[in-house]
C-alpha positions in Angstrom: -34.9 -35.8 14.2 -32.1 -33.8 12.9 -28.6 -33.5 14.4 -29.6 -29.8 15.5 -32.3 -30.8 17.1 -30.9 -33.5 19.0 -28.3 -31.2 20.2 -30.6 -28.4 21.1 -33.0 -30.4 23.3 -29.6 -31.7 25.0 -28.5 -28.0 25.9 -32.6 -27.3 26.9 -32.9 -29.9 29.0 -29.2 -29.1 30.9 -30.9 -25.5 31.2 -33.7 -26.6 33.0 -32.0 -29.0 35.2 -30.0 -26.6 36.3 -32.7 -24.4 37.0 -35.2 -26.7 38.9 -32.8 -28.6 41.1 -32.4 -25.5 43.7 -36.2 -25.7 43.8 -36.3 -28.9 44.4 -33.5 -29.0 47.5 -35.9 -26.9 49.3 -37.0 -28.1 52.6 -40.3 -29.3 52.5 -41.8 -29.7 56.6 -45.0 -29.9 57.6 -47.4 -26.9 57.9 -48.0 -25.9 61.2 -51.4 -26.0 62.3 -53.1 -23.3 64.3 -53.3 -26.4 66.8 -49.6 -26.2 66.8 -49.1 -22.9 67.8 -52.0 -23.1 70.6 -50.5 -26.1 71.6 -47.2 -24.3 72.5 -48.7 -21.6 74.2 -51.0 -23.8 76.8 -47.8 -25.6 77.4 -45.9 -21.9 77.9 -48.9 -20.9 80.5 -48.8 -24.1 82.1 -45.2 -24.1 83.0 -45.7 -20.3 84.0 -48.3 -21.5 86.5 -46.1 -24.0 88.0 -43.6 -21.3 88.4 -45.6 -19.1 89.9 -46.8 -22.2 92.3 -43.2 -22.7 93.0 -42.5 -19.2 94.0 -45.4 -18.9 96.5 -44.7 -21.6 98.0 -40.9 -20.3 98.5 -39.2 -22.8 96.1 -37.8 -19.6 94.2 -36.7 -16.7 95.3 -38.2 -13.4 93.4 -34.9 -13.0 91.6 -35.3 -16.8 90.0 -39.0 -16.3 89.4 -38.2 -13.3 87.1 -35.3 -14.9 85.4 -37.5 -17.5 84.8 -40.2 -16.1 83.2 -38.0 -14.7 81.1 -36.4 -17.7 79.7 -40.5 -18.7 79.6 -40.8 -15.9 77.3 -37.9 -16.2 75.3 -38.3 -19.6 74.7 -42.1 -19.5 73.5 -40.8 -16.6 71.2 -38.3 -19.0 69.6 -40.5 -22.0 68.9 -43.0 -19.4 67.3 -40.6 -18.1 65.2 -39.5 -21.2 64.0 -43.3 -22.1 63.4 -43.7 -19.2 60.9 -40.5 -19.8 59.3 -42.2 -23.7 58.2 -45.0 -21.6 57.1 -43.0 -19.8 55.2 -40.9 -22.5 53.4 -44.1 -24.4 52.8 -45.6 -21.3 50.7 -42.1 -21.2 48.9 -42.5 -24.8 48.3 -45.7 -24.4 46.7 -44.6 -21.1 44.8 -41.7 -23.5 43.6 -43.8 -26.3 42.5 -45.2 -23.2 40.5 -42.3 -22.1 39.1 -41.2 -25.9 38.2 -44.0 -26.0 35.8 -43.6 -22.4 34.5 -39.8 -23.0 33.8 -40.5 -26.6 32.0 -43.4 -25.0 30.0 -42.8 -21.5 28.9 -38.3 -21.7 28.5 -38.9 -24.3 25.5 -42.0 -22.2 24.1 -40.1 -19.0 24.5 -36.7 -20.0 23.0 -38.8 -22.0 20.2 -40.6 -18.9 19.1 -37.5 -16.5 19.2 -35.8 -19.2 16.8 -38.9 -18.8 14.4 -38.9 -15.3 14.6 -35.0 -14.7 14.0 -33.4 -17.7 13.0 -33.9 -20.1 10.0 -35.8 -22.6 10.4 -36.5 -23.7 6.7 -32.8 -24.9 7.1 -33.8 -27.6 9.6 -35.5 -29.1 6.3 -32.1 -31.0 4.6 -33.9 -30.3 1.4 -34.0 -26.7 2.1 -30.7 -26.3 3.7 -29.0 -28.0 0.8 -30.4 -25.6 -1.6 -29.9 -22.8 0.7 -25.8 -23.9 0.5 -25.7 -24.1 -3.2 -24.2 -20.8 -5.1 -26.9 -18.2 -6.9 -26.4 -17.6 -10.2 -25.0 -14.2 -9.0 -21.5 -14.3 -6.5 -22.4 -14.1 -3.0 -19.7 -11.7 -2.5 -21.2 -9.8 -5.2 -20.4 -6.4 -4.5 -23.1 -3.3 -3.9 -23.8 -1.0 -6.8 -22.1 2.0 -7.2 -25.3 3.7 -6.6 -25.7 1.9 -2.7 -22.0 2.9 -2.2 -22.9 6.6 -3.0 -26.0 6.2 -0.9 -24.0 5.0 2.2 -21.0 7.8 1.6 -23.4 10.7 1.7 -24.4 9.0 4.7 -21.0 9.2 6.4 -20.5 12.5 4.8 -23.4 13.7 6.7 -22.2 12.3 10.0 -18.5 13.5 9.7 -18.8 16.5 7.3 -14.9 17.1 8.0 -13.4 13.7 6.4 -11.5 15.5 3.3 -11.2 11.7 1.8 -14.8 11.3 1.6 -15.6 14.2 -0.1 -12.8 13.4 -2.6 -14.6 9.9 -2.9 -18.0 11.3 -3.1 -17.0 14.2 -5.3 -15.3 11.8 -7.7 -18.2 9.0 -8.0 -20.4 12.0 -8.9 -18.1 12.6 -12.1 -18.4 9.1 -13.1 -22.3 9.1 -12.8 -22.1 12.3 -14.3 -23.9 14.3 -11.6 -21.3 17.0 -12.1 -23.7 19.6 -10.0 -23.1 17.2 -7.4 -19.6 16.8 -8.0 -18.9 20.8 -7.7 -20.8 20.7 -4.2 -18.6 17.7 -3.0 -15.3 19.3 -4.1 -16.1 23.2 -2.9 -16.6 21.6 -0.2 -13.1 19.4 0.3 -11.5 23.2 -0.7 -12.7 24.8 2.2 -11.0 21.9 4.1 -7.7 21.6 1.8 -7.2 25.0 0.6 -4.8 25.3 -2.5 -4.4 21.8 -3.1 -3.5 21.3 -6.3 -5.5 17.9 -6.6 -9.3 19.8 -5.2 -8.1 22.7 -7.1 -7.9 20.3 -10.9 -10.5 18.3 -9.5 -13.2 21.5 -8.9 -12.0 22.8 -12.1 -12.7 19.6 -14.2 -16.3 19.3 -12.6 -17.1 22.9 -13.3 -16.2 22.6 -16.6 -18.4 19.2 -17.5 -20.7 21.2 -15.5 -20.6 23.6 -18.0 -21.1 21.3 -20.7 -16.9 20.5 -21.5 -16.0 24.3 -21.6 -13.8 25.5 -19.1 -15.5 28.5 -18.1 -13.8 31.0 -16.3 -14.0 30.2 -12.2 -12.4 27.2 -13.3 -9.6 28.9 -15.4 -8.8 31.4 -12.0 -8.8 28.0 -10.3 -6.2 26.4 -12.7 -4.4 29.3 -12.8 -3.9 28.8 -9.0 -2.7 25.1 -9.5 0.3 26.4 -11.7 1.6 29.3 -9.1 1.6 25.9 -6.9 3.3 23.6 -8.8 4.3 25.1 -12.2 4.8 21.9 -13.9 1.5 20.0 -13.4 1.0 18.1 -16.1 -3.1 18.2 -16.3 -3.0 21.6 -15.2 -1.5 22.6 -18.0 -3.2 20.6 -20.1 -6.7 22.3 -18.7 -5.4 25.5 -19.5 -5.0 24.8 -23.0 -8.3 23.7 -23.1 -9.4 26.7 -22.3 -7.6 28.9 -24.1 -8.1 27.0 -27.4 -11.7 26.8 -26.3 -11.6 30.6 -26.3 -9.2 31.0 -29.9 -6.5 31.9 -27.6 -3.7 29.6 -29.7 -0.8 31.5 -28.9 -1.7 30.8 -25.2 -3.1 27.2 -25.8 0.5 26.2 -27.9 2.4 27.6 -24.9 0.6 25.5 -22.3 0.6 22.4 -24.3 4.2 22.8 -25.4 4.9 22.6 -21.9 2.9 19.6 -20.8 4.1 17.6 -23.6 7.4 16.8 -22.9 6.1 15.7 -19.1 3.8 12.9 -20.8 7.4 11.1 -22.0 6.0 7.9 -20.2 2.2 8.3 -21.7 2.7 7.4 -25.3 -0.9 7.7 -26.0 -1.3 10.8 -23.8 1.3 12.7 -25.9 -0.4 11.4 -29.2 -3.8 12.5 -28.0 -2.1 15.8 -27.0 -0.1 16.2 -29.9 -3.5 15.9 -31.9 -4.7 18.8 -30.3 -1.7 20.9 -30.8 -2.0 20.4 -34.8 -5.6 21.0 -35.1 -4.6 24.3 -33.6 -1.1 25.1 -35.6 -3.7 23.9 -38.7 -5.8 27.0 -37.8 -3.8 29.4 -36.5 -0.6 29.0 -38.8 1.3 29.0 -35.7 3.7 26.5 -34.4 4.1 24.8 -30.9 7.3 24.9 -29.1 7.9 21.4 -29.2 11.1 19.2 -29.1 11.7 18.0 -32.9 13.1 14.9 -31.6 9.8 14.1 -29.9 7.4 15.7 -32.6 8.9 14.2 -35.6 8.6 10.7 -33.0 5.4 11.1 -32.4 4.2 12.1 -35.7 5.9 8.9 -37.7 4.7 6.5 -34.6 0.4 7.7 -35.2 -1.1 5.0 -37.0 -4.9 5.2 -37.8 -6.6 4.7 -34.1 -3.3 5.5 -32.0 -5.2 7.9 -30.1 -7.2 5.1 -28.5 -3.8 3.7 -27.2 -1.5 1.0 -27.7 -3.4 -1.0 -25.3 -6.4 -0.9 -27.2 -5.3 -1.1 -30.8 -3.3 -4.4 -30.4 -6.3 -5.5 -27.2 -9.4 -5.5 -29.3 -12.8 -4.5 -27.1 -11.5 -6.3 -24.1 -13.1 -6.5 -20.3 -14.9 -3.0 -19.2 -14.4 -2.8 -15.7 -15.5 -0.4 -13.3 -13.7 0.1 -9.9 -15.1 1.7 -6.5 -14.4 2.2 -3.1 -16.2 1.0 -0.2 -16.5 4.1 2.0 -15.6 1.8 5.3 -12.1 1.3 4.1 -11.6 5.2 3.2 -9.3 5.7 6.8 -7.4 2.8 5.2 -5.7 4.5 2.5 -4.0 6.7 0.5 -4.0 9.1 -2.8 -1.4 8.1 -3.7 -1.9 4.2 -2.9 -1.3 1.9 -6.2 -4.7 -0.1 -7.7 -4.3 -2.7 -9.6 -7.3 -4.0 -11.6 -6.4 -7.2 -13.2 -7.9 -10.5 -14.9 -6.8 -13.7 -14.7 -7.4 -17.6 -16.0 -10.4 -19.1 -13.5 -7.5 -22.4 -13.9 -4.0 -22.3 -15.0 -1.4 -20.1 -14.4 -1.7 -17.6 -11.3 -0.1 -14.9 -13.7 -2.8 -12.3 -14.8 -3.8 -12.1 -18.4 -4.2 -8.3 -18.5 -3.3 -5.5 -15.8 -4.3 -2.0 -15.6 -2.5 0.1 -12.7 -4.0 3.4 -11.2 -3.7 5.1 -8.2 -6.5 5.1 -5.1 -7.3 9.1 -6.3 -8.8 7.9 -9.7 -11.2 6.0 -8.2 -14.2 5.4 -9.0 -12.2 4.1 -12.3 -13.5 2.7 -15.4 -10.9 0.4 -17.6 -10.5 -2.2 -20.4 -8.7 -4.7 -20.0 -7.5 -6.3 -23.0 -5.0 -8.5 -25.1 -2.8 -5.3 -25.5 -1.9 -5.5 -21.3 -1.2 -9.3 -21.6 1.9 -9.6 -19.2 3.2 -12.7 -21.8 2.4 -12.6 -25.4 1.1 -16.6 -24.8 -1.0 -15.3 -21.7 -3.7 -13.4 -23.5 -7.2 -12.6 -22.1 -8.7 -13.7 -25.3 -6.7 -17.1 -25.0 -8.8 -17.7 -22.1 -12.8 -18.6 -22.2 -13.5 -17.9 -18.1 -11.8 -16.1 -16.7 -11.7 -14.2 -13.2 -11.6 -10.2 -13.0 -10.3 -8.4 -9.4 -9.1 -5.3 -7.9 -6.4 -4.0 -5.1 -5.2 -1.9 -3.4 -1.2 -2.2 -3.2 0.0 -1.0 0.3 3.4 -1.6 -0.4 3.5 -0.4 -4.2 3.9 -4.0 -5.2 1.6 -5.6 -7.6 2.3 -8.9 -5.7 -0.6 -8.8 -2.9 0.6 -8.9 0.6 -1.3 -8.9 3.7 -2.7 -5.7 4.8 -3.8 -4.9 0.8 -7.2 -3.8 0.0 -8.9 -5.9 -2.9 -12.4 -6.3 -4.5 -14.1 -10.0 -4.6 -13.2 -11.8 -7.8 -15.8 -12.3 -10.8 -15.8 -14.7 -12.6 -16.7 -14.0 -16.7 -16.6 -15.1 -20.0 -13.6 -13.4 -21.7 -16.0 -11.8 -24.8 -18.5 -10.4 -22.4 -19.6 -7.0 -23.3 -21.4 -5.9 -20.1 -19.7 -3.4 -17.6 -18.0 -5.4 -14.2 -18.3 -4.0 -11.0 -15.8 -4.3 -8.0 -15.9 -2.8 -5.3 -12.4 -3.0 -2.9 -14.6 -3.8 0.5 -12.0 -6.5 1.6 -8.7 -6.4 4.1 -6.4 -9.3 2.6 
């Protein structure tokens, strides 16, 4: 007999104890008979007659005769009373003798078959329980898809259509699964709730645009348009609206709103590569030339090996870790845009420094990265230095990529350091 058994039966058979002694401290007294009951009437007529004998023969006056009888009466009342009441605890006692049986039998079979039904019975076999306890092939915290998450945010969506953060979150996992007609839906909707904010406003126009097979059609340009009476200088704005305008031959207009996003990429060397890429395809076939800083043109132009446009990071990383990054939709009330994620792998053994970092912000997600040998934090703490290693996300509450109570942070997985296939963490945990 196993240890949970023991202890069960213990706990059962307190249960019933408890449950039967009541029945058994029940009086148990004889039945009266309908012999009894006749018995105490003859005697109650009996003594009437006597009284009656008494009075006629002047012994009591008329007054005592009739308080007499009345005590006769009162008295033979009582002692039937108390007759039925034995009759009564004597059916009780035999209903409890009932209920005795009932309780022993039907409590065990009862709680036994609710056990079997939701419990886990298998594990009372040490064989099974021991292979219950040892780890799958896959992490038990492995997260949900993406495609669950979205499942369950439409869900929420549909019960509080006025949470402006899950339509963000919805709207955004749409782009990544490229379900841009989606994505437009999600982010029309989160402008009627946020009008003229310049985040819905980029993040409409982008979906209409992949919509639209990577050209910025017009509704979006108005849209874009709106973004820079808001907030002249925003950088991907800008950007955008060359896009369209060298989508459309426009150069003169394209060079003008490149020119000015340039020099507010000075901390994204590879952005201003990519967009300084664009910028001379265009001055190549227009013969006009971009208002650009010579400082930072002839920079950028003598720092553009073969490849630079793939980054830094990825030049000097190799292939690397892909990674992709979501949301749980219970933890949306928990955070903010503007709230710091840090994606990061580290050894499985060793140091607790991580090997590679990547660091975006809660409004990118769903996020896809690579991490590689080109984020390493220490040039002798690579990834690639590393056969196992272990791959997380968070969510930095305090803008610190030390983790603190109160962050937001994915389950670790743990992978080989060349492995090709795409990782998925989900942040679904409150450190």
């Amino acid at each position: 007999m196993t240890p949970f058994l023991m202890i069960t039966g213990s706990i059962l058979a307190v249960v019933l104890l408890l449950l039967i002694l009541p029945l058994l401290r029940r009086d148990r007294q004889a039945p009266p008979s309908d012999d009894t009951r006749q018995h105490d009437i003859r005697i109650a007529r009996e003594r009437l007659e006597e009284l009656r004998k008494e009075h006629a023969q002047g012994e009591l006056s008329d007054e005592e005769f009739e308080q007499a009888k009345v005590d006769l009466e009162i008295t033979l009342a009582q002692d039937l009373e108390a007759a039925e009441k034995r009759a009564v605890h004597v059916k009780t006692d035999r209903a409890a003798r009932l209920t005795i049986a009932l309780v022993i039998v039907l409590i065990p079979a009862i709680v036994a078959g609710v056990y079997l039904h939701t419990g886990a019975p298998d594990l009372l076999d040490p064989a099974k329980r021991v292979a219950a306890a040892t780890p799958q092939a896959q992490s038990p915290h492995a997260p949900a898809s993406i495609a669950e998450l979205v499942a369950e945010l439409e869900r929420r969506m549909q019960q509080d259509p006025s949470n402006p953060k899950g339509w963000f979150l919805l709207g955004r996992t749409y782009m990544q699964l490229n379900r841009y007609d989606d994505a437009v839906k999600a982010f029309q909707k989160l402008d009627e709730l946020l009008p003229d904010n310049p985040t819905v406003l980029i993040s409409l126009a982008d979906a209409l645009s992949m919509q639209n097979g990577g050209k910025v059609p017009e509704k979006a340009v108005k849209l874009l348009d709106r973004v820079l009476k808001i907030e002249p200088d925003n950088v991907t704005a800008l950007w955008l609206r060359g896009n369209a305008a060298g989508q459309r031959h426009q150069d003169a207009e394209a060079l003008r709103y490149w020119s000015r996003a340039y020099p507010l990429l000075g901390g994204e060397p590879a952005m201003q590569h990519e967009l300084r890429q664009l910028i001379s395809a265009v001055e190549a076939r227009s013969g006009l030339k971009a208002d650009l800083p010579e400082a930072a043109a002839a920079a950028v132009a003598k720092a553009s090996p073969p490849g630079a446009a793939e980054g830094p990071q990825k030049a000097a990383g190799g292939s690397g870790l892909q990674v992709e990054v979501a949301l749980d939709p219970a933890l949306m009330d928990k955070i903010s845009p503007d709230d710091l994620v840090f994606i990061y792998a580290k050894a499985t053994s060793g140091p607790p420094m991580p090997l590679a970092v990547a660091r975006k912000r809660v409004s990118d997600l769903p996020v896809k990265v690579v991490l590689n040998d080109g984020m390493a934090m220490m040039p002798q703490m690579r990834l690639s230095a590393f056969p196992k290693v272990k791959v997380g996300a968070r969510v930095s509450k305090s803008g610190r990529p030390i983790a603190q109570p109160g962050d937001l942070q994915s389950a670790e997985i743990e992978t080989a350091n060349d492995n090709k296939k795409p990782i998925q963490l989900v942040i679904n945990q409150v450190r």
